[in-house]
N, C-alpha and C positions, 0 to 999 in steps of 0.2 A: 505358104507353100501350097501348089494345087499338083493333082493329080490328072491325066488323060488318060481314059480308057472308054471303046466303046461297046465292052460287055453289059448287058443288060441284066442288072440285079435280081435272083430267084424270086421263088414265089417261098413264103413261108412253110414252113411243116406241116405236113396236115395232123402228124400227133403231136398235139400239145401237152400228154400228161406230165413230160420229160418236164417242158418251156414252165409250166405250171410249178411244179415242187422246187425247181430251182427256185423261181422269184419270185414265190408265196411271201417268203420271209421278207424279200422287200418291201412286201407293200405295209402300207400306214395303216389298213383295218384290217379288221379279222376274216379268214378265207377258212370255207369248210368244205369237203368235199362229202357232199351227202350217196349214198346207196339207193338202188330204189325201195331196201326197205325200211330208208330215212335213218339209218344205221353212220355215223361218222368213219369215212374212212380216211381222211387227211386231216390236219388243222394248222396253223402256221402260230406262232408265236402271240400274235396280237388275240388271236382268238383265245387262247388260252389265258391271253390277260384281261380281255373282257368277259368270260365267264367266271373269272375266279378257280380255276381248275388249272392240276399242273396238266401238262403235254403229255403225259402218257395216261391219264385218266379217259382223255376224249376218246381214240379210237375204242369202236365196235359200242357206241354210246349213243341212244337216241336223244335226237335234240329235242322233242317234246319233256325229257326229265331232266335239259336244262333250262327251262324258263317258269314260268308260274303255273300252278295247274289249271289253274282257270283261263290263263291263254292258249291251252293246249287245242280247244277248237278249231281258235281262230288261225293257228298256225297252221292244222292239215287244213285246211280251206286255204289257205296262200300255197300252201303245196299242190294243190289239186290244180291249183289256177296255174301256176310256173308247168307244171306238165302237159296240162292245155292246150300253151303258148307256147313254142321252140321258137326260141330267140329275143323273145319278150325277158323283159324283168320288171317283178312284181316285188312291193316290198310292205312291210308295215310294220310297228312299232310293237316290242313286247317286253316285260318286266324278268328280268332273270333271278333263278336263283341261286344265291352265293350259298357255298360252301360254308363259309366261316360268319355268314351277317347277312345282311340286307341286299340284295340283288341292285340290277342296274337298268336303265333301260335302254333299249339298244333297236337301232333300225335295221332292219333285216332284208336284206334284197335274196330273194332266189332267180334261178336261172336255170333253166333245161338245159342239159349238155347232150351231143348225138352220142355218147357213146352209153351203153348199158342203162339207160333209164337214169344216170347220172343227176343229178342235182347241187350247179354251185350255189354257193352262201355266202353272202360279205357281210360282217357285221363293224357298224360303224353307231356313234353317236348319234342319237338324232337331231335332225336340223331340220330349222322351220320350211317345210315348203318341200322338203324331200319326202313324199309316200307318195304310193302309187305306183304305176308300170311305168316302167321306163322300154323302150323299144333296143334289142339289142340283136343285130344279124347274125352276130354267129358268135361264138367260142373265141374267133381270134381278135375281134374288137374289145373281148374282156380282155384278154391277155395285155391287146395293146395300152388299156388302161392299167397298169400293173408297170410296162413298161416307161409308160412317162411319169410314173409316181415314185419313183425306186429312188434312194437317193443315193445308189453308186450308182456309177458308169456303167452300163451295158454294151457291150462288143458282140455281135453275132456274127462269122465270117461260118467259110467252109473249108477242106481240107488244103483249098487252093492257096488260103491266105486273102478270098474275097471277101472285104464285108456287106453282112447281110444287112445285119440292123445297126440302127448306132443311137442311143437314147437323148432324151432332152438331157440328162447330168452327164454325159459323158461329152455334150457341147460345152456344157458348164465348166467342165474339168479343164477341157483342150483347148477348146477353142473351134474346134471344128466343124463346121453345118454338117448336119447329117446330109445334103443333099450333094455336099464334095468328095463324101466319104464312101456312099452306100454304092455298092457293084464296084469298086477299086480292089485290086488286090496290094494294099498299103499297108497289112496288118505287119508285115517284118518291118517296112520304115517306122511304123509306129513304137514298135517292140522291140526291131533289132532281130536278122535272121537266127542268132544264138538262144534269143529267149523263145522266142518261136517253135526252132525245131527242139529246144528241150519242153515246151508245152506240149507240141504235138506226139512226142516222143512216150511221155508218160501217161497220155490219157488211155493208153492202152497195156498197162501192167498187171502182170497178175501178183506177183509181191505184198503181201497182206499189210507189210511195214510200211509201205510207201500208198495207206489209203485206198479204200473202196476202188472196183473199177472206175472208170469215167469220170473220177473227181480227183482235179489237185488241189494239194493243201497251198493255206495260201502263200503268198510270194514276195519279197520285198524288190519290184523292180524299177526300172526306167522307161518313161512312158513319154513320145514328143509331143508335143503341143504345135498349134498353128505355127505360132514365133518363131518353130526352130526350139526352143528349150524343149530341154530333157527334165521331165518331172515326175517326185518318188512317189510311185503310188505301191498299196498293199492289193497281187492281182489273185484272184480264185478264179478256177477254170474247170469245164463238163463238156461232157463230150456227149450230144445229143440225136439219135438214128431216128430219120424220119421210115414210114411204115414203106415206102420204097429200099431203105436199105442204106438212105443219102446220111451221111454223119456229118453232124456241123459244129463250131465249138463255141462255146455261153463264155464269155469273157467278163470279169463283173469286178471291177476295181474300186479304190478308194481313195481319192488323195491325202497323200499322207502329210503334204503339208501346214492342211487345217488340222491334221493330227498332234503335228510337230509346236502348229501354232498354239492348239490347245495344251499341248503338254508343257510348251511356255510358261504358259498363261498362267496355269495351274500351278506352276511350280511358282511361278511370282506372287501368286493368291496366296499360296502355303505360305511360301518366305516372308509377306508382308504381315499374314497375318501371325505366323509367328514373332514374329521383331514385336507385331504389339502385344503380344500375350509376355513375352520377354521384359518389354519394356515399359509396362503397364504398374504404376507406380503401386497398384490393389494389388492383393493375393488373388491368383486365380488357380484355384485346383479339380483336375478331373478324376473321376472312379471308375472304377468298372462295378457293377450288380453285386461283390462281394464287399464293396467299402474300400476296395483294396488303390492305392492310389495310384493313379495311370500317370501323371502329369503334374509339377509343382514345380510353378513359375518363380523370376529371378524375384518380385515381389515378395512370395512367399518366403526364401531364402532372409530377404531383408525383413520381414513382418516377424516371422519366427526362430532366424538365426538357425536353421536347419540348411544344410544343403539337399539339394535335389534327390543326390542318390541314396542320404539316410533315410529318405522316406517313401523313396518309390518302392511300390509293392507292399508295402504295409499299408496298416487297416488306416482311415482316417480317425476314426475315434480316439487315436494315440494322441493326436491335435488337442481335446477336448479336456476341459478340467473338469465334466463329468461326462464320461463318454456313454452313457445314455441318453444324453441330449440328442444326438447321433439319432438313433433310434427315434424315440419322439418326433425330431424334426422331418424326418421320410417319412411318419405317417402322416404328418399333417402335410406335408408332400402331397400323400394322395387326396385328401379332402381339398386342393386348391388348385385343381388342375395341373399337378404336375409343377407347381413351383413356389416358393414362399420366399416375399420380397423386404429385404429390407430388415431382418430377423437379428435380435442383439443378444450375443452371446460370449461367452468367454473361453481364449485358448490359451491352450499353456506354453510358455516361451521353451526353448532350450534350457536357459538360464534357471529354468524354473519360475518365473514369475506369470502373473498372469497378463493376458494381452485382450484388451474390449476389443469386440469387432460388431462389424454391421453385415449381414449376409446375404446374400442374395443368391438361394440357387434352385436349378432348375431340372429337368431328365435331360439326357445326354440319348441323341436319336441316330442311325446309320440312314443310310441311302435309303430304306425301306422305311421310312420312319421304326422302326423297332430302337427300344429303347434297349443303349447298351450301358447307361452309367449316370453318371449327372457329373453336372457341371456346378462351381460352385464360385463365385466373387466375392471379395469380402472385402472392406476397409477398415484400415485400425481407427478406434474410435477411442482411445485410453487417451489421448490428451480431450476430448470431448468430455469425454466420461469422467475426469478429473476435475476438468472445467465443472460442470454442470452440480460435479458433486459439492465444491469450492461453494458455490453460486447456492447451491441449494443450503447448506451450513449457513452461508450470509443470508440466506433469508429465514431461515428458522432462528437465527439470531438475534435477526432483527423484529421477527415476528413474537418471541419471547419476551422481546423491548416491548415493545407494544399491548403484549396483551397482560403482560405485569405490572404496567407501569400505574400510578395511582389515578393518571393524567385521563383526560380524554382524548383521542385523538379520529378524527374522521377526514373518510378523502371523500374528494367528489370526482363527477367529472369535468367535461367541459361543458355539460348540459345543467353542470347542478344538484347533480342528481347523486346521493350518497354509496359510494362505493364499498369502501369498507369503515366498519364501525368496532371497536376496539375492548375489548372488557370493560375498563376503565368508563367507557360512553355507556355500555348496558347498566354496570352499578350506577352511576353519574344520574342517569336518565330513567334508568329502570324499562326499556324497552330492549324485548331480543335483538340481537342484530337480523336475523332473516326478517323480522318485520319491516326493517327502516332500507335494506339493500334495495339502491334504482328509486328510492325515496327522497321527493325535493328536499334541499337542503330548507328553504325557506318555512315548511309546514314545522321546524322543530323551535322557531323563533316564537315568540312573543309577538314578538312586529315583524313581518315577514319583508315589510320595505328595508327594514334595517340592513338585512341580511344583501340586498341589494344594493345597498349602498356603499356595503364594505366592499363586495365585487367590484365598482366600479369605481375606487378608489387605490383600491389593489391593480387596475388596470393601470390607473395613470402613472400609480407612483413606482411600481413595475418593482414593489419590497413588499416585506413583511409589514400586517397591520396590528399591531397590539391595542385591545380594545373591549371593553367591559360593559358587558350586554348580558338578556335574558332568556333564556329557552325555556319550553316547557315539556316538564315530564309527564311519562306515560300517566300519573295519576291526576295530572293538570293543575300539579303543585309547578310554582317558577320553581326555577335555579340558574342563580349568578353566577356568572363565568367570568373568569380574565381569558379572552382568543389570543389569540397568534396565529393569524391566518398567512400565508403562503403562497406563490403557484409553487405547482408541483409540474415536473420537467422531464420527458424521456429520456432517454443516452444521446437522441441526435440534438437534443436541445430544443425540443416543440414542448409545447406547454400540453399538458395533457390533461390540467384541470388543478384541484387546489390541497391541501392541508390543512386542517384546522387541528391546534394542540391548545386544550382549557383544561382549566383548572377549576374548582369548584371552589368561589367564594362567598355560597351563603351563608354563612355561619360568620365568614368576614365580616360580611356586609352586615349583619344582623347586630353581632357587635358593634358594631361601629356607628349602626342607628342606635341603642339605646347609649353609645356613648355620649354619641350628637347629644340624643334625648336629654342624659343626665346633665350633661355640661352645660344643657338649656335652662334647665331644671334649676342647678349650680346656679346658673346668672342669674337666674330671675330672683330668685331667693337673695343672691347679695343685693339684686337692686332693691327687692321688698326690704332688704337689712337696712341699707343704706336709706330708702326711702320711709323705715320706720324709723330710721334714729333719727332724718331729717324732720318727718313729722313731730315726732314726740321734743324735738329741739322746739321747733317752731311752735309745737302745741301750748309746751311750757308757756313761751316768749306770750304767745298772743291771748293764753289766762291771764298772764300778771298785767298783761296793758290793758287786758278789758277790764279786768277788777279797779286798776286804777281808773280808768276812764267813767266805766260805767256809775262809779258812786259821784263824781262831780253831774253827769246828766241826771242823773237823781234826782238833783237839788233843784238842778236847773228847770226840768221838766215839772217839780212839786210846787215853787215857786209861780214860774210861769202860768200851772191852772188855778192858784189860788188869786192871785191877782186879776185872771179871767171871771175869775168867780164873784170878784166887787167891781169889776169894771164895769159900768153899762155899756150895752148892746152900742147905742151910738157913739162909745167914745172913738175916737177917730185911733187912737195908740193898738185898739183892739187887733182890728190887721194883721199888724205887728208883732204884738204877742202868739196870735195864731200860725206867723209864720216860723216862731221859735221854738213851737209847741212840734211844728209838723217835719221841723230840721231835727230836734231834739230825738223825736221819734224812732226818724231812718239812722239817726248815729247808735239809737240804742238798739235798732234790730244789724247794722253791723258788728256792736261789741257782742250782740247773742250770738251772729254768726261764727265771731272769733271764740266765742264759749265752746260752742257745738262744734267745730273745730281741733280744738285743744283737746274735748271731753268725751265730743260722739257719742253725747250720752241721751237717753231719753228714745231709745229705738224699741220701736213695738212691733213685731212680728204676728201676721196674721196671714189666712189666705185671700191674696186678692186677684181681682178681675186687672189685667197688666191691660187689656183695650181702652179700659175707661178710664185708668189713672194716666194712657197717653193722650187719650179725648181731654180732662179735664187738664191736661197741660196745653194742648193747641187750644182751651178756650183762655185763658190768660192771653193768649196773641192774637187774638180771632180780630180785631180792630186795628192792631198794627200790622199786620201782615197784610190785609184788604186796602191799607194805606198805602204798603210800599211797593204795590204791585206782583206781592211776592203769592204764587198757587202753593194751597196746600195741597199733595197727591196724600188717599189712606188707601194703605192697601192691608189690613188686617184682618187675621185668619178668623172668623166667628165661630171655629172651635176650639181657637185657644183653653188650654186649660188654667183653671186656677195656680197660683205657687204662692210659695211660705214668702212674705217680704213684708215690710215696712212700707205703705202708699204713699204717704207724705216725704217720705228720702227719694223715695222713687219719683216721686212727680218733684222734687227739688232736681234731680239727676234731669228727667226731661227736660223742663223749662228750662236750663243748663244748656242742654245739647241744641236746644229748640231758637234761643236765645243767641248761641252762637254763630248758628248756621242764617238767621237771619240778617246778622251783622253781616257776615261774607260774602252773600250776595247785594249787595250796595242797592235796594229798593226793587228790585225786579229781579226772576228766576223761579223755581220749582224747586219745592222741598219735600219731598217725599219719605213718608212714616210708615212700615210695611212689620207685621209679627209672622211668627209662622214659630215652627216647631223643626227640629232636626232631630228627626225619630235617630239617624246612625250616633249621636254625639249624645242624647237624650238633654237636649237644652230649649228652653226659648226665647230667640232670638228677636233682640227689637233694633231696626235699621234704622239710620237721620240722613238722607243722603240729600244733599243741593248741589245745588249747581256754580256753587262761589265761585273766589277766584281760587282756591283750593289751599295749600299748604307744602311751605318749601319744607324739601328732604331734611335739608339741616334742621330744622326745628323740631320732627316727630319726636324724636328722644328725649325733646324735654319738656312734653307736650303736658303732660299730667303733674308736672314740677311744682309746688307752692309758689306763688305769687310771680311764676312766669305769664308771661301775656306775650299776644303781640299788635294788641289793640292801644293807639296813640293813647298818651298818658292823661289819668284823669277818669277814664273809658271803662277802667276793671283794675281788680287788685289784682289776677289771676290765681283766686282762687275757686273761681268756676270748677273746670275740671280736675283741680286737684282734690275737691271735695264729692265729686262726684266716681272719682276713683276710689278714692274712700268708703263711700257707700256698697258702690259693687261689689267691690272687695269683701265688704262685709257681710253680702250676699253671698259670697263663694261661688263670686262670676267673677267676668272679667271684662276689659274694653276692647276691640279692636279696629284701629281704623288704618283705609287707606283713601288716598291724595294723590291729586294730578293737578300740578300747578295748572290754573286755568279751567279746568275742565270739574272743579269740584271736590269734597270731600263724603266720605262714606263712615260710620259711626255704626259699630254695630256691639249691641249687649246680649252677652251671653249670660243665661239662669240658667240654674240647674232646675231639673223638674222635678227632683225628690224631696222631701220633707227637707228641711234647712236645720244644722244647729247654730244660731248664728255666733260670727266668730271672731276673736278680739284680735284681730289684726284692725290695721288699722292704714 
């Protein structure tokens, strides 16, 4: 819709104080209207909000007592300068001070006005790059700023129904350029001649009820737009005399439609957010400052079995199964900024029981932030708190298991590393447990490879390993264990490292070596039994054969020398007899031997040098050993000590051991003869070791047997070594030998180094 007219638009008012106090309020900063003796005599809303001061404080109030004192220079110096200037605007920056706190800082423009020495004030925020003078011609360029900052609609017409002015929001509103609008007399199309002449009608009442002269209250009417549409705006109207006498009317509306929109809006914000306060599975409760309940949601009803209206207006404490928790919790309120998150406490059901909850609440604030109450959310936490308590019982349970148990039990990680260590481990082991916690498992082993071996066996075999091993305790005593190592498993089924449950078997173990011991003990002793009834058999047997034997070589050998004795030198028979005399001989030192045998008698005990009675047996072989390519190795200690023995049994015992081991090696090899002393056993030790063909397993056992051999027949009685066992024996030593077919046998005699008594075993 456009308008035709070719009246030409006024000129503005020349008295602005009217234009001024109307549309102070609209503007976005603060507007003062200073005295010349800097005395306030206007202020508009915003001022008032950025000084911190109500609206009826300012008038007749120097603005030097509200800013800092120490600005107070700089300010009459910006004053001095704006009166200087008419028309200029000069501004600069100064620190205010609050009433109730801490001031603000605020940019300060002044402005000479012509009338009365006048001084306007805008105070606004400061912004970078805004100080300084700004150039202003006159009074009605401020206003015009006022006018495009306003955010209603401004309408200026005259009594005509011309409009004067028509603002940048009131384009916004309508639709209209100001420049189709301004000098038209359109205000009835726009309003309608009815609302028109009832505006112009009452701006001149005198009727106290119906509002100050010159101002209507405002108006809920119909206002057209470009379109053609009629749209609901909220209008206020003044009625403004210029110093001619000219009256013109301030028209200043608001669409009510972003009103209508907003109150929409708002009401769907309300409703939505009540639906989730409603439908909010948590308790949610509000107060007011006395405790007194403002508000108790559909959750509440369901957490506490209360409806809404048994407990609105009553204290919240009635909720509390000690209601000075209440109390407590608002002051720790105040120490936490105004809210405590997360707070576990107990309320009392209807039913009377009680109900866990978890709380979270905080101050309850109005539009002004001032605090009017608090707010509170809670969730029930009683199957939690049942849970945990369940759970906590199963571990004190099991932790009772544990730490009573006789057993040891230790966890690790998956580094190894000892987590927890169990009473049972501290008596076990005799270490505290805070010593050994984050402590490798591997430092508590004996063999620390061990310990990794069972790891990595538990890996493959992906079970338990039962397994009998040694640790060592804090005093660096061992202790024998039977394990039963584990992984150990979280709830999702990750391995989280191991268990180990032992038992302490030294005292098994210990038994069960002197059992060994004894049962060794046992046998030997039956075989000494056995081996003396066999001797003392065979001793018998081979007295009665030498006594027979020996009285016919008697004869033989008495015979033999007497007839030596008349034979001459040359008889050719002599030979002959010599050779019967020297057969005679070796059968009588065999039947001695079966004497000495049987009787083992004739044993003389002294201290001897044990080096030289093995020298003086490797000199008996010194001729045949150099024959058969065979090395003697000596390897003997030259501070052998003396011992209690018989030399001549003992150098029978060598040449024995010395004898056989050169058989074994078939003409070639090393035979090595070494003494020494074994301080731990207190004995000393004489070695025969070659390099034979050695000795099959099946024959050790019957190796010191009478008359066993295993030398072809002819070769030996095999009474070698069983006489020389004998001997030892008699010593209160003993023999031991080991054998590797092929590779040799080893022959080692053990003395004792204390005085001897010597002993009728046999």
């Amino acid at each position: 819709m456009a308008f035709q007219s070719d009246i030409a638009p006024p000129t503005v008012p020349a008295d602005y104080r009217q234009w001024f106090e109307i549309t102070a309020e609209l503007s976005n900063f603060g507007l003062l209207l200073l005295a010349e003796n800097g005395r306030i005599e206007f202020s508009n809303g915003k001022a008032s909000e950025f000084l911190g001061r109500r609206a009826e404080e300012l008038p007749g109030r120097s603005f030097e007592t509200l800013i800092a004192e120490s600005d107070g220079p700089e300010f009459k110096a910006l004053l001095s300068r704006a009166r200087n200037a008419p028309g200029a605007r000069v501004a600069d920056v100064f620190e205010t001070s609050g009433a109730t706190g801490p001031g603000l800082s605020l940019e300060v423009s002044l402005m000479a006005v012509e009338t009365g020495g006048r001084v306007l004030a805008e105070l606004r925020p400061p912004a970078p790059g805004r100080t300084g003078e700004t150039p202003l011609s006159s009074s009605a360029l401020f206003l015009e700023e006022i006018l495009a900052h306003s955010t209603e609609g401004i309408i200026v017409a005259d009594l005509t129904g011309r409009i004067i002015r028509f603002n940048q929001s009131a384009f916004q509103i309508l639709g209209w350029p100001e420049d189709e609008v301004v000098g038209r007399m359109i205000l009835s199309d726009l309003l309608g001649p009815t609302v028109v002449h009832d505006v112009f009608a009452r701006l001149d009442w005198d009727d106290p009820r119906d509002g100050p002269p010159g101002l209507l209250n405002p108006l809920d009417v119909m206002i057209m737009g470009k379109s053609g549409e009629r749209l609901p705006v909220n209008l206020k109207a003044s009625s403004v005399k210029a110093a001619g006498g000219e009256t013109a009317v301030v028209l200043l509306f608001t669409d009510l439609r972003l009103r209508a929109a907003m109150a929409r809006a708002l009401k769907e914000t309300r409703d939505y957010l009540n639906n989730v306060l409603e439908n909010a599975f948590d308790m949610i409760i509000t107060t007011d400052l006395d405790t007194h309940i403002v508000s108790f949601n559909r959750g509440g009803e369901r957490m506490l079995g209360y409806s809404r209206d048994e407990v609105i207006g009553r204290s919240v404490e009635m909720l509390y199964v000690d209601p000075n928790e209440r109390r407590s919790l608002l002051r720790r309120m105040e120490h936490f900024d105004g809210a405590v998150t997360n707070y576990e406490t107990r309320l009392r059901h209807k039913n009377g029981n009680n109900v866990d909850i978890s709380l979270t609440i905080s101050y309850l604030t109005d539009n002004q932030g001032k605090v009017v109450g608090t707010v509170g959310i809670s969730k029930d936490i009683t199957a939690r708190k049942k849970a945990e308590a369940e759970l906590q019982a199963t571990k004190d349970y099991l932790n009772a298991i544990m730490e009573n148990t006789t057993d040891m039990i230790i966890t690790t990680d998956l580094d190894k590393r000892i987590v927890s260590f169990n009473r049972g481990a501290e008596k076990m082991l005799g270490y505290p447990r805070d010593s050994v916690i984050g402590v490798p498992i591997e430092d508590l082993y004996v063999d620390p490879g061990e310990r990794q071996m069972l790891a990595r066996y538990l890996d493959e075999e992906e079970q338990s390993v039962n397994y009998e091993t040694q640790l060592v305790g804090r005093d660096g005593r061992v202790v024998d264990i039977d394990l039963t190592l584990s992984h150990l498993f979280n709830k999702w089924g990750e391995r989280i490292g191991t268990v180990g449950i032992s038992k302490d078997i030294t005292e098994k173990k210990r038994v069960e070596a002197e059992l060994e011991e004894k049962k060794a003990e046992l046998e030997e002793a039956q075989l000494l039994i056995m081996h003396a009834e066999k001797m003392a058999s065979l001793g018998k047997l081979a007295t009665s054969v030498a006594h027979e034997i020996n009285n016919p070589l008697g004869g033989i050998l008495l015979f033999c020398e007497m007839i030596l004795e008349d034979l001459p030198e040359e008889d050719e028979n002599r030979s002959d007899l010599l050779q019967i005399r020297e057969q005679t001989l070796r059968c009588r030192e065999i039947v001695k031997g079966l004497l000495e045998f049987g009787r083992m008698t004739g044993t003389h005990f002294t201290f001897i040098d044990l080096n030289r009675t093995v020298e003086q047996g490797i000199a008996l072989f010194a001729n045949q050993v150099i024959f058969q390519n065979i090395v003697v190795k000596r390897v003997l200690d030259p501070d052998l000590p003396q011992i209690l023995g018989d030399s001549s049994q003992l150098n029978q015992v060598f040449t024995n051991l010395i004898t056989n081991a050169v058989d074994a090696m078939d003409s070639q090899g090393e035979l090595t003869i070494r003494t020494r002393v074994d301080e731990e056993s207190e004995e000393v030790l004489i070695e025969f070791s070659d390099t034979g063909h050695g000795i099959d397993p099946d024959v050790l056992p019957r190796l010191f047997e009478p008359f066993f051999t295993t030398k072809p027949v002819g070769q030996g009685l095999g009474l070698g070594l069983s006489n020389s066992y004998a001997i030892v024996k008699r010593h209160n030593g003993r023999i031991e030998v080991e054998s590797e077919l092929g590779r040799g046998a080893s022959f080692t005699i053990h003395l004792p180094l204390e005085a001897l008594e010597v002993s009728d075993e046999i």
